[in-house]
Each structure stands twice: as C-alpha cells, then as structure tokens.
C-alpha positions in Angstrom: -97.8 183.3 17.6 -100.1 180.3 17.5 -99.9 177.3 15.1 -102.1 178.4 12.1 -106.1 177.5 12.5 -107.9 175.4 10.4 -109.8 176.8 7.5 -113.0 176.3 6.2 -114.6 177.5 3.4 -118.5 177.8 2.8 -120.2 179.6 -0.1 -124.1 180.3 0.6 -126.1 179.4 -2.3 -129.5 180.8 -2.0 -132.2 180.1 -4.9 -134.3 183.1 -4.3 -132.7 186.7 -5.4 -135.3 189.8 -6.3 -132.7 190.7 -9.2 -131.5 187.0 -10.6 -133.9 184.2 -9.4 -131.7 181.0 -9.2 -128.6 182.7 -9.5 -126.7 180.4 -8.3 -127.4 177.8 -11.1 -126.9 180.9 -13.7 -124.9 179.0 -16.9 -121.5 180.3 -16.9 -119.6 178.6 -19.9 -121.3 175.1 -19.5 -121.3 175.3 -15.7 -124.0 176.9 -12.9 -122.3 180.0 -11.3 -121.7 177.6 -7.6 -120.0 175.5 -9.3 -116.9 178.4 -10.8 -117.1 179.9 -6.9 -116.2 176.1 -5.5 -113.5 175.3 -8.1 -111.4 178.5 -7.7 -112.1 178.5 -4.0 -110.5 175.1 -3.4 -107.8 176.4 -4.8 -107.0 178.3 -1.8 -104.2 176.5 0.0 -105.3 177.9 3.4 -109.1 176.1 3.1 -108.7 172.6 4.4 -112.3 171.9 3.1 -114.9 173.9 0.6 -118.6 173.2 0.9 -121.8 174.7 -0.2 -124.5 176.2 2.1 -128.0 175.3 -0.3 -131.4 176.1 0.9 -133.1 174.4 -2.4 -133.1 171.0 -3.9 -132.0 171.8 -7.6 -129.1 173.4 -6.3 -127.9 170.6 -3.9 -128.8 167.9 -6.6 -126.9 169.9 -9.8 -123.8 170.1 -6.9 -124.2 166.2 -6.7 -123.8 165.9 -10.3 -120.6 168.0 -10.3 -119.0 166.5 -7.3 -119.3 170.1 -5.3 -120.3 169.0 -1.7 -123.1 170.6 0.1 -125.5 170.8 2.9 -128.6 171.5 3.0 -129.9 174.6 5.5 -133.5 175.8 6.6 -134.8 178.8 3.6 -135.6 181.3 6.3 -132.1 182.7 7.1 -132.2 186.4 7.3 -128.4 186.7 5.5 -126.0 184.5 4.3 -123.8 184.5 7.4 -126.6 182.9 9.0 -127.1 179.9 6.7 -122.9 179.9 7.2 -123.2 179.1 10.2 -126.0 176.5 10.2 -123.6 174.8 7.7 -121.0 174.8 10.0 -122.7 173.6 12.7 -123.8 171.0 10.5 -120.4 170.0 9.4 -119.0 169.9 13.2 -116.4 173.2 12.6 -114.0 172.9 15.5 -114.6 175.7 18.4 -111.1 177.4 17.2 -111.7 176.9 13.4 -112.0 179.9 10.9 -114.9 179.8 8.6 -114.9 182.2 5.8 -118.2 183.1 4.1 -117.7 183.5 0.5 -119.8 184.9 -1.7 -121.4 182.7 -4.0 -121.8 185.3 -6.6 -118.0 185.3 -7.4 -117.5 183.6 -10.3 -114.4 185.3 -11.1 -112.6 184.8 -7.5 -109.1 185.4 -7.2 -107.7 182.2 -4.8 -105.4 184.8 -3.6 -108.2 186.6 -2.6 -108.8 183.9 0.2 -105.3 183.6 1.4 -105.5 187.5 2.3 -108.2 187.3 3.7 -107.1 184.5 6.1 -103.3 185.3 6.9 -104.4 187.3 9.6 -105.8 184.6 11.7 -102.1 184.0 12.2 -102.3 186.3 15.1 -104.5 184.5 17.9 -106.6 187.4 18.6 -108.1 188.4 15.5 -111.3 186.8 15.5 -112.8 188.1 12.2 -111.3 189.4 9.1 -112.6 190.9 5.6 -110.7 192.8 2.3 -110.3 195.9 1.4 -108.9 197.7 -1.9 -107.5 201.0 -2.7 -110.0 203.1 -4.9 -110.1 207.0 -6.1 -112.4 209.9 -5.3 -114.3 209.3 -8.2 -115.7 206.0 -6.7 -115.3 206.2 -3.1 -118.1 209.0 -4.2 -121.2 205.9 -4.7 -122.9 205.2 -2.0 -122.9 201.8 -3.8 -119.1 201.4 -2.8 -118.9 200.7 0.9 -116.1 202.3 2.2 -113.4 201.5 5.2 -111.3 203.5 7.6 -108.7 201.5 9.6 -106.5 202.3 12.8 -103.1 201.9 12.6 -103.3 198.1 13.9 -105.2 197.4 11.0 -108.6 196.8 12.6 -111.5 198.7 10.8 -112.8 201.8 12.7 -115.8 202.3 11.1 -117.4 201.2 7.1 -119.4 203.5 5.8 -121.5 204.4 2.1 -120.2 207.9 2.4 -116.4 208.6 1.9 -114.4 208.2 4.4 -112.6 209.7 5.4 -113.6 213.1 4.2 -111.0 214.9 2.6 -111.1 218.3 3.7 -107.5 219.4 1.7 -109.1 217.6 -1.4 -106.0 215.1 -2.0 -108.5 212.7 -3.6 -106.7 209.9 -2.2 -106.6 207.5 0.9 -109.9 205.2 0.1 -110.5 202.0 0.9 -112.7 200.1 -0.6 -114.4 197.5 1.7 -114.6 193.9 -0.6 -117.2 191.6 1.1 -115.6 188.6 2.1 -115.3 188.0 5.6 -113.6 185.4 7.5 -114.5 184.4 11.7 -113.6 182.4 14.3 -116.3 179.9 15.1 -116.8 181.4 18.6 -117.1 184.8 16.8 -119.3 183.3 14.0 -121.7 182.3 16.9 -121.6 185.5 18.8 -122.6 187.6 15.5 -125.6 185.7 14.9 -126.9 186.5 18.2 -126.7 190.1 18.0 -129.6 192.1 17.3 -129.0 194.4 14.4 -127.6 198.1 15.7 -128.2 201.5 15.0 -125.7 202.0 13.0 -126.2 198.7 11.0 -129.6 199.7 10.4 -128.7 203.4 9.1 -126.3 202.3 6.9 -127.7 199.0 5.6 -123.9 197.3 6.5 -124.5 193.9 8.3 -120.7 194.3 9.6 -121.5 197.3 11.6 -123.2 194.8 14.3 -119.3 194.2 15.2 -118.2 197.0 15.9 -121.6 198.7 17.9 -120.9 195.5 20.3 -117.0 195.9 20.7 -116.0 192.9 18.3 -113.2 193.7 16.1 -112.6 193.1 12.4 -109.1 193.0 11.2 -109.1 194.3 7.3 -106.4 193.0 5.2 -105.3 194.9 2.4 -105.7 193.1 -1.6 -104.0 194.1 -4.9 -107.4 191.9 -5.9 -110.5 192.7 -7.5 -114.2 191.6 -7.4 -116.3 190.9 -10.2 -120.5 190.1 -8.5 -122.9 189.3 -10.5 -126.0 190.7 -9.0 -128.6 191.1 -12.7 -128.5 189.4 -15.7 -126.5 191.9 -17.7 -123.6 191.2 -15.2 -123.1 187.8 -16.5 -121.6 188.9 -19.9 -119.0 190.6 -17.9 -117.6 187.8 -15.8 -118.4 185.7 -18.6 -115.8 187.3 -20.6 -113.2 187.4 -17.9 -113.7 183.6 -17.3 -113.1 183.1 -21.1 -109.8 184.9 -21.3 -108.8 182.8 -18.3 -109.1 179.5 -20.5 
C-alpha cells in the first residue's frame, strides 16, 4: 500500500440552473449556499486544499469577500466535472493527486462524507471513487433515486434509475443508494472528459456510466451519511432548518 495521495477538493459553482437561478449565492442564514459547501468541506482532514470552480463574476467576487478561494472557468462546460477539471488544471493538480468534485448544492455536508469517499484511494489502484447508502424498497422504487450494485471487491457493476437489483423473493432489502460525490485520480479525471457519452449513459441520463462502458472502474464506498440538495426554492427551508439546529 502506497503513501496516501494528496487531496483536493473543488466545488463547481455554476450561476445558471433552470430550477434556482444563482443558486449558488442562495442566502442560507446570512451566507450564499458556496460559501456553507467550502466551510464544512475544509473541514475534511483528507483535503489538503478546497477551492471553488466559478463560471460568473458575482460568484467569484462574493467568494473574495468571504475569504473562499476560487478560480474562474470558461461558462460552456457541459457538467460540472468538466469545469472540475479546468480548475485543476488551472491550479497545477499533481499527475497522482485525487480531486474530488463536490457538489456545490450541499449545504448540509457531512465532513465525514469526504473522508469516505477518499479512504479508498489508499489502495493505488482505485482511480475513482463515489458513496453510496443503504435505502428500502419503498425508495429504491423512484426513478429519481439512482441506484448501485457492487461486486464483491467493492467496485460498482452497474447504477441504474430502476432497482437493482431486482428482487425476485421480494426481501425488500439490499439497495444501495448511489450519493453523487465522486472522487478521481488526475489521470482518470483527464481520461473521463475525453470520452464521448455511451449508450448506456445516454439511456439512463447517469454521467458515471461513461466509466464503466470504457472499462474504468469506480470503487463505491459505503456511508452511514446522508445528503440534503437543494435543487428549487422550497428546498432551502429544509437545509435551512438542519443548518439552524447545527448552531
């Protein structure tokens, strides 16, 4: 086993969302939305660095005011793993660094959250990782809830919007949940965005399916831990509250 890689962490901050234009500048107890993401995800122990990925001026200049560092990337990135790595390309990542791509719609992230998803790059030939959760039948039944089935090494076999795997006996257990943080090596990083989406990717409308049609494994690492996303307005309340009871 290898000497531990170094860790970055970079949180994608686009302005424009269909549901929640300028979401990331959303007021969230006195603070933009960023700004909650950066401060619990520094708190990670793993992340030698934290930075965010901005692709409009008011977000980069409200980070400047706060003291959360950013960079600015080009506004035409088709997903936020592409405007990752721009960043860390920007930021000179070393060729065997880890970048993980954390959702800047995470106001309630769990620090922990990050350390699972990074342990794995312990073992020198994982070269990305991502969460999952265990869930019941009842919600591994949305096609909303992105489901995971892994082999016994711990490396996903397939994600899928139907459950999987199907459970003929009717046990109503054995779901995974699939929680959308993802963690790469910088060569892997690289590699992804110059895949063509896949069939399977395209079917399914899951990004992380280009990995597995071209033979790139994702290690999943199992989390007692929770997500909270604000994707529309209403959602803010929520996180809101859950950020208040934190004080």
């Amino acid at each position: 086993m290898k000497e531990f890689p170094k860790c970055y962490g970079i949180i994608p901050a686009r302005y424009a969302s269909s549901r929640l234009p300028g979401k990331p500048l959303a007021d969230i107890l006195g603070k933009p939305m960023f700004w909650h993401v950066y401060d619990r995800a520094r708190r990670c122990p793993e992340l030698a660095r934290v930075l965010l990925a901005t692709d409009d001026e008011r977000i980069r200049a409200k980070a400047e005011e706060l003291g959360v560092p950013a960079v600015m990337t080009r506004p035409d990135h088709a997903s936020g793993t592409d405007r990752v790595l721009e960043a860390a390309e920007l930021i000179g990542v070393e060729p065997d660094a880890v970048v993980a791509n954390i959702q800047g719609d995470e106001p309630c992230l769990e620090p922990a959250m990050l350390t699972d998803l990074l342990r794995p790059f312990r073992e020198p030939e994982v070269r990305v990782a991502t969460l999952a959760g265990r869930i019941d039948a009842a919600e591994a039944a949305s096609p909303d809830r992105v489901k995971v089935a892994l082999a016994t090494n711990g490396n996903a076999l397939y994600f899928s919007r139907s459950a999987i795997p199907f459970d003929r006996d009717g046990s109503g257990d054995g779901y995974l949940l699939h929680i959308g943080l993802y963690a790469f090596r910088m060569e892997a990083l690289r590699a992804f965005a110059a895949l063509p989406p896949g069939a399977l990717e395209r079917r399914e409308k899951l990004e992380q399916l280009r990995l597995l049609e071209n033979g790139i494994p994702i290690r999943v690492s199992l989390t007692r831990h929770a997500c909270h996303g604000v994707d529309r307005e209403e959602d803010l309340a929520g996180v809101t509250n859950i950020l208040r009871e934190q004080l």
